[in-house]
C-alpha positions as a Markdown table, in Angstrom:
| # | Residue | x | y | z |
|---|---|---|---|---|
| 1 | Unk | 7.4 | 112.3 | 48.2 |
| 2 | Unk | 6.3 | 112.7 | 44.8 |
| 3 | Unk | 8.2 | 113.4 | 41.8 |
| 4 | Unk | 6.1 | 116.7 | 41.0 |
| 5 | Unk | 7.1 | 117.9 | 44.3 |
| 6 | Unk | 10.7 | 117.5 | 44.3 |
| 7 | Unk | 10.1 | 119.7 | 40.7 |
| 8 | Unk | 8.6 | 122.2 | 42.8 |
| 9 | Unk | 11.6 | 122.2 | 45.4 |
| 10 | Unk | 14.2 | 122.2 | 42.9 |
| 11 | Unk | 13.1 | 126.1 | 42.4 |
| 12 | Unk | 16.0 | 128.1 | 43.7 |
| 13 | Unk | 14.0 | 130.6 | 44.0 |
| 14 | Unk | 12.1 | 128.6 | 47.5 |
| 15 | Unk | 15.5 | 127.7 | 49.3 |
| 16 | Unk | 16.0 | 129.4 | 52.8 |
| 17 | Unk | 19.2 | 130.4 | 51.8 |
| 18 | Unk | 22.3 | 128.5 | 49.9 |
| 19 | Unk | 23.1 | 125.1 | 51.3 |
| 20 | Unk | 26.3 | 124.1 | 52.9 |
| 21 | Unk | 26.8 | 121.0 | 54.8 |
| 22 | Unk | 29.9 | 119.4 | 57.2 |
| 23 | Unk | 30.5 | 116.1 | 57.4 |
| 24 | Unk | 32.7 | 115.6 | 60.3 |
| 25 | Unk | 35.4 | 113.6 | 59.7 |
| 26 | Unk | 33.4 | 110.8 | 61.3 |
| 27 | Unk | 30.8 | 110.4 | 58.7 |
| 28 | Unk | 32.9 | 111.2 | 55.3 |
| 29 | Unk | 31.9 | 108.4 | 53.6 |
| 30 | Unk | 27.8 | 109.2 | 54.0 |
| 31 | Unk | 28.7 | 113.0 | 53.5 |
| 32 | Unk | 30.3 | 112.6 | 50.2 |
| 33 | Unk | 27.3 | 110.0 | 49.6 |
| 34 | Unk | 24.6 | 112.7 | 50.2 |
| 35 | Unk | 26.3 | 115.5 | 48.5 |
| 36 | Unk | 25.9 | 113.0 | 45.4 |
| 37 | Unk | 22.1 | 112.8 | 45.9 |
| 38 | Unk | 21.7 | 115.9 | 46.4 |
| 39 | Unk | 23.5 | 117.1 | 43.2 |
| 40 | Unk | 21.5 | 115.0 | 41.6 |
| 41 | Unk | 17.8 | 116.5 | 43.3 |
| 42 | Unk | 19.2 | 119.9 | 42.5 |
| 43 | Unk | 20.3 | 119.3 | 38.3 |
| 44 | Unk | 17.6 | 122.1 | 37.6 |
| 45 | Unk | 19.4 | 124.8 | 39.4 |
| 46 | Unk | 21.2 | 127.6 | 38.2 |
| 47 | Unk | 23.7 | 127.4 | 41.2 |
| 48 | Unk | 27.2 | 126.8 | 40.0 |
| 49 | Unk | 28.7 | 124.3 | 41.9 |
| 50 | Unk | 30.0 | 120.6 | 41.8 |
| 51 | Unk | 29.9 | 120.0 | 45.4 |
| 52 | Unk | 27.8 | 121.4 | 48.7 |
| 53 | Unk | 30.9 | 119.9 | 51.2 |
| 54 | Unk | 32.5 | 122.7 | 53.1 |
| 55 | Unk | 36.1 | 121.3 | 54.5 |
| 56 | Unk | 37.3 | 122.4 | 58.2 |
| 57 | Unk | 40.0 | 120.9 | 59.8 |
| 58 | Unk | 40.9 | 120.5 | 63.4 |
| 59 | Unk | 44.0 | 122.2 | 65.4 |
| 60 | Unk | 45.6 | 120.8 | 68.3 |
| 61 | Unk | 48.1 | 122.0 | 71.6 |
| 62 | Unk | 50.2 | 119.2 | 72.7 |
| 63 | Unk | 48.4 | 119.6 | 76.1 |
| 64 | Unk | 45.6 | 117.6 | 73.9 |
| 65 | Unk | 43.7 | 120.9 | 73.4 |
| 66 | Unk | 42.0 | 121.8 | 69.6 |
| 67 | Unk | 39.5 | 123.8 | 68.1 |
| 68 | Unk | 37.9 | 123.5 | 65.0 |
| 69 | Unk | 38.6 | 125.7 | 61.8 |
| 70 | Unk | 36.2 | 126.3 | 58.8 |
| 71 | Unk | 38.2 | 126.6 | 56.0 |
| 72 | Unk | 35.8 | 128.3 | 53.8 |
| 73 | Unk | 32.8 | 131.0 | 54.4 |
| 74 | Unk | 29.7 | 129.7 | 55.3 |
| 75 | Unk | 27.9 | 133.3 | 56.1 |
| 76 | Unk | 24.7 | 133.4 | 54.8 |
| 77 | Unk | 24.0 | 129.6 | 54.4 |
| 78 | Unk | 22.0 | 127.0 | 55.4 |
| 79 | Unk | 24.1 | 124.7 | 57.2 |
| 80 | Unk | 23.8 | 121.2 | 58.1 |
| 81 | Unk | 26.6 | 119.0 | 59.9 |
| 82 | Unk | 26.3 | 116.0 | 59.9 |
| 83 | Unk | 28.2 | 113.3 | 62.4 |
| 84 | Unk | 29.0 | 109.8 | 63.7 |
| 85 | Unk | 29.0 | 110.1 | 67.3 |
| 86 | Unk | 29.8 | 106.3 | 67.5 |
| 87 | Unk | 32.4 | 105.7 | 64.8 |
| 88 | Unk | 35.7 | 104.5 | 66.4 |
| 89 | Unk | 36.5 | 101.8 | 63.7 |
| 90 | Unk | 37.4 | 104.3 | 61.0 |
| 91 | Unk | 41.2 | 104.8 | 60.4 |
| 92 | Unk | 40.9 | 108.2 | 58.4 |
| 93 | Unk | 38.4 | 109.7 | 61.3 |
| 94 | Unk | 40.3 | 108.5 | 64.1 |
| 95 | Unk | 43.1 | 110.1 | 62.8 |
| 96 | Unk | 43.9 | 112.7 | 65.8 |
| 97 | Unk | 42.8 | 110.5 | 68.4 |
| 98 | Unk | 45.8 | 108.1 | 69.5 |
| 99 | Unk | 43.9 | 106.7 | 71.6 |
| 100 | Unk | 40.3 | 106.1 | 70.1 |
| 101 | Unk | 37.6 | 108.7 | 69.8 |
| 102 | Unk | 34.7 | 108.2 | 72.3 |
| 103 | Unk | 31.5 | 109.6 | 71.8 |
| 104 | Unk | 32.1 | 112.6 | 74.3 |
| 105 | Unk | 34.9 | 113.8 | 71.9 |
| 106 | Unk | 32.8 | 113.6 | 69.0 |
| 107 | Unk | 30.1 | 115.7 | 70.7 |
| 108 | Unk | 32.9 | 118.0 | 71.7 |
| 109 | Unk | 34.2 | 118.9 | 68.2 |
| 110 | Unk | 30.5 | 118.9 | 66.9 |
| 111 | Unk | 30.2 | 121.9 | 69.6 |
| 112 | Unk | 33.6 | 123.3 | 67.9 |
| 113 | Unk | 32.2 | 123.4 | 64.6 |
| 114 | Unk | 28.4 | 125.0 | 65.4 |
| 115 | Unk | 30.6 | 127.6 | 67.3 |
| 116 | Unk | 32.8 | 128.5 | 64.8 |
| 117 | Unk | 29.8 | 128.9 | 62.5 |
| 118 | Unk | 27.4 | 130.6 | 64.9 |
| 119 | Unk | 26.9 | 134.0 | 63.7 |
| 120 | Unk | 27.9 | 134.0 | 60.3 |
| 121 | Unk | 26.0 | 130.9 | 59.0 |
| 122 | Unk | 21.6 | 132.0 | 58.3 |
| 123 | Unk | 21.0 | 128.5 | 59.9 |
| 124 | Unk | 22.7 | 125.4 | 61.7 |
| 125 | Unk | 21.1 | 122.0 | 61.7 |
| 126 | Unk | 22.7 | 119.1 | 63.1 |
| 127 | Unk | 22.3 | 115.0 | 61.4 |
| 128 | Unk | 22.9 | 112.9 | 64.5 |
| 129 | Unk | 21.6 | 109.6 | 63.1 |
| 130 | Unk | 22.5 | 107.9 | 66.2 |
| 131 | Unk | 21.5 | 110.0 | 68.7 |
| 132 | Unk | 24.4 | 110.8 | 71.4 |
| 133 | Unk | 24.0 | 109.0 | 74.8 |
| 134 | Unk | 21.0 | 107.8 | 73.5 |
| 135 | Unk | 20.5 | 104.6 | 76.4 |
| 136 | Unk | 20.7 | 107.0 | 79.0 |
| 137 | Unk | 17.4 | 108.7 | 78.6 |
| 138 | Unk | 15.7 | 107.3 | 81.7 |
| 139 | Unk | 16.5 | 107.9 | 86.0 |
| 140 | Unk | 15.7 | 106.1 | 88.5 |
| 141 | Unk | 18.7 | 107.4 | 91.0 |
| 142 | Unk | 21.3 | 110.1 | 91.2 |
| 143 | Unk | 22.1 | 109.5 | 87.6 |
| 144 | Unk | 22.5 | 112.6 | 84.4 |
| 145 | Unk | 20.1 | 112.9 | 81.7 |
| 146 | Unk | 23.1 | 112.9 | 79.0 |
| 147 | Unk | 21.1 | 113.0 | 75.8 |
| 148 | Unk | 18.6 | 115.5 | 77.4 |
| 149 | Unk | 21.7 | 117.9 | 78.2 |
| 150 | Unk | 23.2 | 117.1 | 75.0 |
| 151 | Unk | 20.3 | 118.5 | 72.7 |
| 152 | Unk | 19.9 | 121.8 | 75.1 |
| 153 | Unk | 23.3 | 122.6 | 74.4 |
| 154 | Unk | 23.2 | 122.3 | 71.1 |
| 155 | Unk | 19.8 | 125.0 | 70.9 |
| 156 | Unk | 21.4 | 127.1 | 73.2 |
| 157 | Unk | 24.2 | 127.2 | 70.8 |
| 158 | Unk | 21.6 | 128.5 | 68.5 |
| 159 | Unk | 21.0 | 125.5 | 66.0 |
| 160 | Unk | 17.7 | 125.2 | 64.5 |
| 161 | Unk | 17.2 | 121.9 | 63.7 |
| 162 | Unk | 18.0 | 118.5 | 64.9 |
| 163 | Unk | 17.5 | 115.2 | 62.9 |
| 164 | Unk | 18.0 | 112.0 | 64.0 |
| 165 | Unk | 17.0 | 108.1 | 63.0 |
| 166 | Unk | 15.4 | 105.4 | 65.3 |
| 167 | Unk | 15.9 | 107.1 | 68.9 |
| 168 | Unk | 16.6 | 104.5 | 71.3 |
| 169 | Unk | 14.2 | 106.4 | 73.3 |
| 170 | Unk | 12.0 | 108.8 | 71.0 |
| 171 | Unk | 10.5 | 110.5 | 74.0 |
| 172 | Unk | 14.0 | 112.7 | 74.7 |
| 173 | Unk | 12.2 | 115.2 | 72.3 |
| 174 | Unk | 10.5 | 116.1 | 75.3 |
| 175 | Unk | 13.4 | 118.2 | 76.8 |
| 176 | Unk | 13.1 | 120.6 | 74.4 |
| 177 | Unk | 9.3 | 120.6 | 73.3 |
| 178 | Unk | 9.4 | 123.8 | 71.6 |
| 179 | Unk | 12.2 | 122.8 | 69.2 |
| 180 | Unk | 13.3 | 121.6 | 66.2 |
| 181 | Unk | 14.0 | 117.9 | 66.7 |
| 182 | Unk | 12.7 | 115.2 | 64.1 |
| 183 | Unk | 13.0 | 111.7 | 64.8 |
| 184 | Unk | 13.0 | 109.6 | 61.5 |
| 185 | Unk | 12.6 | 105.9 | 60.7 |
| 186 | Unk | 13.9 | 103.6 | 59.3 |
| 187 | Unk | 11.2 | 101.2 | 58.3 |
| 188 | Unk | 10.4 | 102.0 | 54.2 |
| 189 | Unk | 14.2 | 101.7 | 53.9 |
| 190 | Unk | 14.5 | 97.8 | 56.0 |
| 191 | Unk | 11.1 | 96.3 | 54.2 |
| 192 | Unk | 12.4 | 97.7 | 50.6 |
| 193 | Unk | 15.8 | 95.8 | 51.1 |
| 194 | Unk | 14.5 | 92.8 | 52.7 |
| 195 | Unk | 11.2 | 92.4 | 49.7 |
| 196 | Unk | 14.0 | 93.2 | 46.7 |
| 197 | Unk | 16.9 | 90.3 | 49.1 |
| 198 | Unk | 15.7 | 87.5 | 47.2 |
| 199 | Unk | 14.7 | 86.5 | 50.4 |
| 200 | Unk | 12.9 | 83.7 | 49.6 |
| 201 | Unk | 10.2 | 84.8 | 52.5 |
| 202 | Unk | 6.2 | 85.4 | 51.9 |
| 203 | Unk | 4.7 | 88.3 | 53.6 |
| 204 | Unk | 1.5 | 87.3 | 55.3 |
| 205 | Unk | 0.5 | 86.1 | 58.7 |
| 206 | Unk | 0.6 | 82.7 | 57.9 |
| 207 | Unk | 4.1 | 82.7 | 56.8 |
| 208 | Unk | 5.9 | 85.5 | 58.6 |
| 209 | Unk | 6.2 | 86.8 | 61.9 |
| 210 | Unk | 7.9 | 90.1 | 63.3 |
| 211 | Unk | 9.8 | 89.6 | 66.7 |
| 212 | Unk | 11.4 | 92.4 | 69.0 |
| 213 | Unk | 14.5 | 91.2 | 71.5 |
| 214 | Unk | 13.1 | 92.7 | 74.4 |
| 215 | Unk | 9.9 | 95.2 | 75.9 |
| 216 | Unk | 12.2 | 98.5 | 74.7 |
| 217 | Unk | 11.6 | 97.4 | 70.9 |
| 218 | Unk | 7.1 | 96.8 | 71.1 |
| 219 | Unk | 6.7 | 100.6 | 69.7 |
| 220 | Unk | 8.8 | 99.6 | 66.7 |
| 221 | Unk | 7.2 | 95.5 | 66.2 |
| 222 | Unk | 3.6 | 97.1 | 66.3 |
| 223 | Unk | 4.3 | 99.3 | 63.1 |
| 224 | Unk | 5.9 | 96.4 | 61.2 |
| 225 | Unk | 2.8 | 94.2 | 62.0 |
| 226 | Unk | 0.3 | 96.9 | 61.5 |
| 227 | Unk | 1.6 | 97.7 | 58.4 |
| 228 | Unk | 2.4 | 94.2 | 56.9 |
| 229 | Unk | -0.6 | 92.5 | 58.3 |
| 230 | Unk | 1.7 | 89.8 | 59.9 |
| 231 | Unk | 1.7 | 88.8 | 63.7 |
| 232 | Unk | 4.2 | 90.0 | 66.2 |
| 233 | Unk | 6.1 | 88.6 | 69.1 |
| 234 | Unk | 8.2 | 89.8 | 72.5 |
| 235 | Unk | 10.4 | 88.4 | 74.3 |
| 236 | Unk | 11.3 | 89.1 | 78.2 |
| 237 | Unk | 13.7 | 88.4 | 81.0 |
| 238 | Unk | 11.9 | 87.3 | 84.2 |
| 239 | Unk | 14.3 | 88.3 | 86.7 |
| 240 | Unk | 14.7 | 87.6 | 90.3 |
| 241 | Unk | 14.3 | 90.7 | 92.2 |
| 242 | Unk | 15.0 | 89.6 | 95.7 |
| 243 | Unk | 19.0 | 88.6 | 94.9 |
| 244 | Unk | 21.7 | 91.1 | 92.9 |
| 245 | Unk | 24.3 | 89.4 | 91.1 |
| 246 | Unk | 27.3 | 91.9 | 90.1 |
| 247 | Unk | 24.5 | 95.2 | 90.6 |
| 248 | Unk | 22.2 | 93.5 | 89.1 |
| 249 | Unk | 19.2 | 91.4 | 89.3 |
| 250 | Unk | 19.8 | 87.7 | 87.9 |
| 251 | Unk | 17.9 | 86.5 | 85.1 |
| 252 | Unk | 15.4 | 83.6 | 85.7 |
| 253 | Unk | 13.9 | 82.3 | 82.7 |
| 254 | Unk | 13.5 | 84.2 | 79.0 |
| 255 | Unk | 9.7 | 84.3 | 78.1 |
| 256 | Unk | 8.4 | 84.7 | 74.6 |
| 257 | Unk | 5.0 | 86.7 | 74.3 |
| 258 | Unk | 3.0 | 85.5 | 70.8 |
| 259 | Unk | 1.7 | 83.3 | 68.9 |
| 260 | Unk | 3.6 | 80.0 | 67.6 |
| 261 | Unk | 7.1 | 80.2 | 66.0 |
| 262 | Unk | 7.4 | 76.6 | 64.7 |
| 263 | Unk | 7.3 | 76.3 | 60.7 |
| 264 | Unk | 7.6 | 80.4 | 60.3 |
| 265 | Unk | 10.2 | 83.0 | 59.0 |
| 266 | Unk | 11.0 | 85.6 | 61.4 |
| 267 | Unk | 12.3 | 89.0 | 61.1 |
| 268 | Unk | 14.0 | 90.6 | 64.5 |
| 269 | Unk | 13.5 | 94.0 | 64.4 |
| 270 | Unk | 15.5 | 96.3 | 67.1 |
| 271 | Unk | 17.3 | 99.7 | 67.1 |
| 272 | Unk | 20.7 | 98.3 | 67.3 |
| 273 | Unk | 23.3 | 95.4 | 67.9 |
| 274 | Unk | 25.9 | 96.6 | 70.3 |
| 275 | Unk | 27.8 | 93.7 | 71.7 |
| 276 | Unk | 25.3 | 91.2 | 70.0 |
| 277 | Unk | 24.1 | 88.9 | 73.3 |
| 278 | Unk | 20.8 | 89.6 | 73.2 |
| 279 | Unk | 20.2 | 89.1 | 69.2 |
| 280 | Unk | 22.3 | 86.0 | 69.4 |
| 281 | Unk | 19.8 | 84.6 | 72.5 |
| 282 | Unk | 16.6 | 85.8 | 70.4 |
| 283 | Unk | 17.8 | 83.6 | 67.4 |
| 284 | Unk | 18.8 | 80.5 | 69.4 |
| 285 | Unk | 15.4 | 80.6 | 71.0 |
| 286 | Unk | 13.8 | 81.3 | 67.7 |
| 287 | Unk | 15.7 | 78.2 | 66.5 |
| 288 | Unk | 14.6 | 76.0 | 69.5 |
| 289 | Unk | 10.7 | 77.3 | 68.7 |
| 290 | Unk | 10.6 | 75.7 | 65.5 |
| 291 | Unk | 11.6 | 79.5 | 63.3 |
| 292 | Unk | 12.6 | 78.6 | 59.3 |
| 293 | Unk | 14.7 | 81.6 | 58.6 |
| 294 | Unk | 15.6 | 84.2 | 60.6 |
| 295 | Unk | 16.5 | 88.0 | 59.5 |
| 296 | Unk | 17.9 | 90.5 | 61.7 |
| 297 | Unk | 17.3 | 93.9 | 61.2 |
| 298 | Unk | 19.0 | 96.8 | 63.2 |
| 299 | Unk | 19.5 | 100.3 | 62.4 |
| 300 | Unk | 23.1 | 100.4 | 64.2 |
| 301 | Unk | 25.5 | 97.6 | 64.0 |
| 302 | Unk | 27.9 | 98.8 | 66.3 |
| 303 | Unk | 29.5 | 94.9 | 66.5 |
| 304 | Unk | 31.5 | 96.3 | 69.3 |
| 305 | Unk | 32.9 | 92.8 | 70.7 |
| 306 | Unk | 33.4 | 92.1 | 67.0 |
| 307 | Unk | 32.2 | 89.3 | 64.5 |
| 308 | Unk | 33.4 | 86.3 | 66.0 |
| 309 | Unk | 30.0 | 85.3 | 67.7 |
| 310 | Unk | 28.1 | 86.2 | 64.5 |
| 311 | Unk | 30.4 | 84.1 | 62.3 |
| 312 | Unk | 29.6 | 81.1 | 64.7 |
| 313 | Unk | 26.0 | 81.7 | 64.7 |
| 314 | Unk | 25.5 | 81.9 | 61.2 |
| 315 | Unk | 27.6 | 78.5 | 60.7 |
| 316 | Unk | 25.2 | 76.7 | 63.5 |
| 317 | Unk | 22.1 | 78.1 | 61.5 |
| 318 | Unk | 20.9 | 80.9 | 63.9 |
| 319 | Unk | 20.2 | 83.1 | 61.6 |
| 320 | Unk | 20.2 | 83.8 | 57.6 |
| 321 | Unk | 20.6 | 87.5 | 57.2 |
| 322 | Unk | 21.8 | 90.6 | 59.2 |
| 323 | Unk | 20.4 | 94.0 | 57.9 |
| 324 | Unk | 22.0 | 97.3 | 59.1 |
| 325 | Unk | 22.1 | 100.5 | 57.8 |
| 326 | Unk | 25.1 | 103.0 | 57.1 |
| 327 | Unk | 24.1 | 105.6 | 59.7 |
| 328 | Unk | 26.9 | 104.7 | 61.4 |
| 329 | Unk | 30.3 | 103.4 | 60.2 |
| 330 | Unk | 30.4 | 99.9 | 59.2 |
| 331 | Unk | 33.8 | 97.9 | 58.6 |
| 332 | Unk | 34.9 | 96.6 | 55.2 |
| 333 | Unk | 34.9 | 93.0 | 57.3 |
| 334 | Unk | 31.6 | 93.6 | 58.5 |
| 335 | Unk | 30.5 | 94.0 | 54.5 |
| 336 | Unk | 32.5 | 91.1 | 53.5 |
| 337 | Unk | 30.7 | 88.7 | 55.6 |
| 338 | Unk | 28.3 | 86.7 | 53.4 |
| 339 | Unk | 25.4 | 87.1 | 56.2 |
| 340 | Unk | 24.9 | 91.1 | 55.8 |
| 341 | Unk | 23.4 | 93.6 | 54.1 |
| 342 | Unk | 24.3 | 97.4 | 53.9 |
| 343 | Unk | 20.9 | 99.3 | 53.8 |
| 344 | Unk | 21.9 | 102.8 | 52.4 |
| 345 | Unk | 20.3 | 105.6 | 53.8 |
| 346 | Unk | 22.3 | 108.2 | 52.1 |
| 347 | Unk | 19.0 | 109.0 | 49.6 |
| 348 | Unk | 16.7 | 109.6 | 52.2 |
| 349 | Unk | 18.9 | 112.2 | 54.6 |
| 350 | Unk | 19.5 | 114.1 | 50.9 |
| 351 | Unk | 15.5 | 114.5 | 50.6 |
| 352 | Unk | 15.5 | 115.4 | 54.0 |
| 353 | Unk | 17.9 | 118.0 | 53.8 |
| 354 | Unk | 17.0 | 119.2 | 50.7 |
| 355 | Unk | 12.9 | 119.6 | 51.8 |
| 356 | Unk | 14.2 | 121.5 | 54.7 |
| 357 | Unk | 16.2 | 123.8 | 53.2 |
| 358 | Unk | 13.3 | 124.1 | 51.2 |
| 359 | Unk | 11.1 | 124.8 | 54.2 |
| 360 | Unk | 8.7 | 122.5 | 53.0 |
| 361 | Unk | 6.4 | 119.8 | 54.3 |
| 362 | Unk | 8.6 | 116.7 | 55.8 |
| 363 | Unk | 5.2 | 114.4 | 56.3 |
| 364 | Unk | 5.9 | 112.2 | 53.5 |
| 365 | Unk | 9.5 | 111.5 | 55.1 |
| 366 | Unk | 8.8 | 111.5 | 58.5 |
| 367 | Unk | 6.0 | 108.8 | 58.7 |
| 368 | Unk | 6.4 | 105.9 | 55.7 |
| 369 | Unk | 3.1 | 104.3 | 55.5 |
| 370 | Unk | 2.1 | 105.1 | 52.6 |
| 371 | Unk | 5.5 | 104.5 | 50.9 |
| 372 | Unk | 5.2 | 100.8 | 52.4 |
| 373 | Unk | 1.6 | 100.1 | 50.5 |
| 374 | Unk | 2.5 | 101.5 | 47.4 |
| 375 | Unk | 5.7 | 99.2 | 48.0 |
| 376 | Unk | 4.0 | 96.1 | 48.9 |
| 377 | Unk | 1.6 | 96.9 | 46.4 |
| 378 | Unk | 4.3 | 97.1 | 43.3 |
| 379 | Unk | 5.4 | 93.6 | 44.7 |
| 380 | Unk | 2.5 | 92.2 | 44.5 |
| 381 | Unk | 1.6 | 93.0 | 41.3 |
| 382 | Unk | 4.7 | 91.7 | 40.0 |
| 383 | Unk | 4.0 | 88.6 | 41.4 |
């Protein structure tokens, strides 16, 4: 989005109505991150204030009963909460939870908050960057739809917009086809930080090739290689369907669909690193194909069996960078580790909520093309 245009939207005269935002304990850090950006967005205002964060607090019954409590009026604002369904790392969030918080409770006190703002607030949007129950989204037995239920609560609760980043499964949005729900990537945000890395990698398809772990991630590969001009890769599991092994069907063989690996960089592109298998196999087949470097890029890094297996990959020379963003929570030892890179996304949620409270066009935000050539264009000029 232009510069002109964020002129225009600095107007106070065009907002919806005063903005106020939540950041649930679970997401601090990015809420006090965006409230920065968006001070800065808004310097041409007239509105007298030196911070958009409104503070609640949560009250609890020893039978492990709470609600939520706003600790300051929201009526008549635009209200955007923003939360970490995922973060269980954090000391300062889990603070309240002895035991760890789970996603469920997360979801819970998100409910708490839009229903001790419905009524007075002039609207409620929800940030969910990682979108809650997100790898449930498909049924082929007697099995719940969680992320389907999940986002008709929340509109029957009476929000009006939902925004999330990278949906495991973008097609969720179907639930509730009438609705608010914008699904945002990533992708400007992952080719900016990789190009400026110092990388040491040429973008072309002689040089460079863009790889997804598995068949769930081809949507994603297909706009890197679109837009790059490189070629892509997939790999798959062959399984053998006539045997189950622990409920599940054993896998044969791993296949790679593309061209050849040998002599090229490769970038991994997926949604997100959970336990880490499955990036750890790509690489060490990558490695065995002949790859130069290999860079991982994921939205999420969960890590949630930890670092170890990362730390021993990058010392056998699996791998030469890990990418993730801070849509989620990310430990100060994940940040430490020489292999990774924090992609801050703080900037483009600000935009985000600041065009919508705005009510103006989200185009330029939602699909990046155009922000990639003018990117890879700048680079090659400076060439």
């Amino acid at each position: 989005m232009s510069e002109n245009t964020y002129d225009i939207l600095n107007s106070s005269t065009m907002r919806v109505a005063p903005l106020k935002i939540i950041a649930m304990h679970n997401c601090r850090e990015l809420g006090d991150k965006i409230n920065t950006i968006i001070l800065n967005l808004c310097t041409n205002e007239s509105v007298n204030t030196d911070s958009y964060l409104a503070n609640y607090h949560m009250e609890y019954l020893r039978t492990g009963e709470r609600r939520a409590v706003i600790e300051e009026s929201v009526r008549g604002t635009d209200l955007y909460i923003i939360t970490d369904v995922v973060n269980r790392n954090d000391e300062e969030a889990m603070k309240g939870y002895p035991y760890g918080a789970t996603p469920d409770e997360h979801f819970m006190d998100l409910k708490r908050i839009i229903s001790a703002c419905r009524g007075t607030a002039h609207r409620i949007n929800v940030i969910m960057p990682f979108l809650y129950e997100c790898r449930f989204d498909n049924r082929s037995r007697l099995e719940s739809l969680d992320p389907s239920i999940a986002l008709k609560d929340m509109f029957g609760m009476g929000i009006s917009n939902f925004i999330t980043f990278d949906a495991h499964e973008p097609r969720v949005q179907n639930a509730i086809p009438i609705q608010g729900i914008d699904n945002y990537p990533t992708s400007y945000n992952f080719i900016d930080a990789i190009i400026n890395g110092n990388e040491g990698i040429t973008i072309d398809k002689d040089s460079l090739i863009i790889v997804s772990p598995d068949i769930g991630g081809m949507g994603r590969v297909v706009f890197y290689s679109s837009i790059l001009g490189i070629n892509m890769g997939m790999f798959y599991e062959r399984k053998n369907y006539s045997e189950l092994v622990d409920g599940t069907n054993p896998v044969v063989a791993v296949e790679f669909l593309g061209g050849d690996i040998k002599g090229k960089d490769v970038i991994i592109v997926d949604d997100m690193i959970d336990s880490g298998n499955s990036m750890i196999k790509t690489a060490t087949e990558l490695k065995r194909r002949g790859a130069n470097k290999v860079i991982i890029a994921a939205t999420y890094g969960l890590f949630n069996d930890g670092l170890e297996k990362f730390d021993k990959a990058y010392k056998e020379g699996l791998f030469n960078r890990i990418y993730t963003t801070n849509l989620t929570y990310c430990t100060n030892e994940l940040k430490s580790r020489e292999y990774y890179r924090n992609v801050d996304m703080s900037e483009q949620i600000g935009k985000i909520i600041n065009t919508i409270n705005c009510d103006s066009s989200l185009s330029e935000l939602i699909d990046h093309s155009a922000l990639i050539i003018d990117l890879l264009k700048n680079k090659q000029n400076n060439i």
